[in-house]
C-alpha positions in Angstrom: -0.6 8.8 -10.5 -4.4 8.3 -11.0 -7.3 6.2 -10.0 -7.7 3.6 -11.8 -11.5 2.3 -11.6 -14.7 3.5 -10.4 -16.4 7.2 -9.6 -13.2 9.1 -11.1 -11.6 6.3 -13.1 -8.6 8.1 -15.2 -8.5 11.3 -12.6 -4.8 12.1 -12.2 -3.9 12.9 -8.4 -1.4 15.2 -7.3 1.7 12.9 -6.4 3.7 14.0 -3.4 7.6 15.4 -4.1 11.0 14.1 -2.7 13.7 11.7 -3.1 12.1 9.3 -0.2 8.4 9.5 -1.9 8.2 5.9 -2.9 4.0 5.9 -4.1 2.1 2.3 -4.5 2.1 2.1 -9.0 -0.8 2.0 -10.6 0.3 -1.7 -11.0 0.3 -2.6 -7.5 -2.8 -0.4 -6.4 -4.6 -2.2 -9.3 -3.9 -5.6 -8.1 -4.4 -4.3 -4.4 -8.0 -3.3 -4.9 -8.8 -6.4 -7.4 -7.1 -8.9 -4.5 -9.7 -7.2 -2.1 -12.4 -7.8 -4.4 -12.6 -4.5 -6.2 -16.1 -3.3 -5.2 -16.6 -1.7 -1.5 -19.9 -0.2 -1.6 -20.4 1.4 2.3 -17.1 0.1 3.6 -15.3 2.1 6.4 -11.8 2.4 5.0 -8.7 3.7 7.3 -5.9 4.3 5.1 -3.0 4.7 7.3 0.4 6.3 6.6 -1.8 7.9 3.9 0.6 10.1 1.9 -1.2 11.3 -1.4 -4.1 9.1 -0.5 -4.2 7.0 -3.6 -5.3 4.5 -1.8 -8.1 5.5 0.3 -9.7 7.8 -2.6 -9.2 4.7 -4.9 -11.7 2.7 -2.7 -14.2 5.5 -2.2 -13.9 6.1 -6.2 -15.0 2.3 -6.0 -17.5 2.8 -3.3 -16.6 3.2 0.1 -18.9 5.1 2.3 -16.0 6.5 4.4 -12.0 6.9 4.5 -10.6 8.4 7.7 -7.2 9.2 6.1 -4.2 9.3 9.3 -0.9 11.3 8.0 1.4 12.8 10.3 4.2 14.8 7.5 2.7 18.4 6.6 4.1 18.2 3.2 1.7 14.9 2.8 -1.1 16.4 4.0 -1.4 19.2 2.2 -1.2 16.8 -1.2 -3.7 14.7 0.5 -6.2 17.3 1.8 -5.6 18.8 -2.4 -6.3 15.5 -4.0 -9.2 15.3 -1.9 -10.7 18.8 -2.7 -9.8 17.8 -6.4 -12.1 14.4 -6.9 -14.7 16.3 -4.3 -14.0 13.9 -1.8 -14.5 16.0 1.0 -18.1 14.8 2.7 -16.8 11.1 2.7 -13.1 11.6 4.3 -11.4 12.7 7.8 -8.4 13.4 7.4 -6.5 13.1 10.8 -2.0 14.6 11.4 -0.9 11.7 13.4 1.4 9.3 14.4 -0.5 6.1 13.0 0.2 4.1 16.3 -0.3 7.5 19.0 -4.0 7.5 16.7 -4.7 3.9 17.1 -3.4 4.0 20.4 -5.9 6.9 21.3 -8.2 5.2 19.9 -8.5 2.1 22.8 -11.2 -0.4 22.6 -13.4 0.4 19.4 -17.2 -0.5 19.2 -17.1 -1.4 15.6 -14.2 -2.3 13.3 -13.6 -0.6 10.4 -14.0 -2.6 7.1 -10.4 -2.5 6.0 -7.3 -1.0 7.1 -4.7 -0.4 4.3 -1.1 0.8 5.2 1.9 1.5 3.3 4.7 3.2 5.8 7.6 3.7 4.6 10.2 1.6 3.5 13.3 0.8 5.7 11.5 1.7 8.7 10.2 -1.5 10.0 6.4 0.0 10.2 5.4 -2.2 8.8 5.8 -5.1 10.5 5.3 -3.2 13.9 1.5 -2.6 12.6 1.4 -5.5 12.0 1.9 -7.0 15.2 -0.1 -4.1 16.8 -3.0 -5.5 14.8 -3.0 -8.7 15.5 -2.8 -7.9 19.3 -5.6 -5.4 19.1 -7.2 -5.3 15.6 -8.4 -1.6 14.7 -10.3 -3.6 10.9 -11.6 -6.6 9.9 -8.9 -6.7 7.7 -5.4 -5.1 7.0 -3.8 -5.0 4.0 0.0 -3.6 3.7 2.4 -3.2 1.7 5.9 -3.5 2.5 9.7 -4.7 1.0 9.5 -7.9 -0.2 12.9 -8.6 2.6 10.5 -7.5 5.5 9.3 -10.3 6.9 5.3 -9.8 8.4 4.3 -12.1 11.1 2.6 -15.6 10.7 -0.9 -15.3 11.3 -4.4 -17.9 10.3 -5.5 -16.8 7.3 -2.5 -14.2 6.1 -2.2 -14.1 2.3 0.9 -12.8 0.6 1.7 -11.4 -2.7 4.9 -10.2 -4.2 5.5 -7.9 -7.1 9.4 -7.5 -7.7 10.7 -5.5 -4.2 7.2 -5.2 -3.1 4.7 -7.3 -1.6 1.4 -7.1 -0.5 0.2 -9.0 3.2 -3.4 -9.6 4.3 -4.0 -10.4 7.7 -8.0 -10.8 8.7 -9.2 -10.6 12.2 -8.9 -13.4 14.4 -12.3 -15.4 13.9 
């Protein structure tokens, strides 16, 4: 695993261990950040169910000003907070244990949306389309982005894009305008 373009282009990241760690390939992370324009000079990034964090150091390799990271496993964390320390992310990261929807919950009515929200739970738990939902009821970003199994179905929403790659697929779902 490593990022793929930007700041620390070619770094490799400490991957996290087990027979359930299912990370986002390079593949999929690449077509991820070029679908959401590639560039994100200043954005406020949440990367939620974080793991590693591939994806929220890929964007601040790429720019981002900012990448609250929200992880609730202790083995996760401790890979995430490492992989931080390793690309010297440190100044531009928070890195929060939580259950993503107690945080968001906590969280109430914000006064400014984050840029981007990008989520991959894990698989077979149905996460994904729960964020979904909670998103669209109270949106936490101007945008999510998740990924999820291609046989679990996100809701409809104006302006949701979809892509698959094999079992996987990528849904965008902007704010309401």
């Amino acid at each position: 695993m490593r990022i793929i373009a930007g700041e620390w282009r070619g770094r490799r990241l400490t991957p996290r261990k087990g027979r359930a760690v299912r990370p986002t390939t390079d593949r999929v992370r690449e077509a991820w950040m070029s679908a959401m324009g590639g560039s994100f000079h200043g954005w406020t990034v949440l990367d939620l169910f974080a793991g590693s964090g591939a994806l929220g150091l890929e964007c601040l390799s790429r720019g981002a000003g900012h990448v609250t990271f929200v992880e609730k496993a202790g083995s996760s964390l401790a890979v995430l907070r490492k992989n931080i320390e390793l690309v010297g992310a440190g100044d531009r990261a928070t890195v929060v244990q939580a259950d993503v929807f107690s945080w968001l919950d906590r969280l109430g009515a914000l006064p400014e949306l984050a840029d981007v929200a990008l989520a991959d739970p894990p698989y077979g738990t149905a996460l994904a389309g729960r964020l979904a939902e909670r998103f669209l009821q109270n949106p936490f970003a101007k945008a999510l982005w998740v990924e999820h199994p291609t046989d679990e179905e996100l809701p409809q929403a104006p302006g949701r894009w979809q892509r698959r790659y094999g079992d996987t697929t990528l849904t965008h779902l902007p704010t309401a305008p």
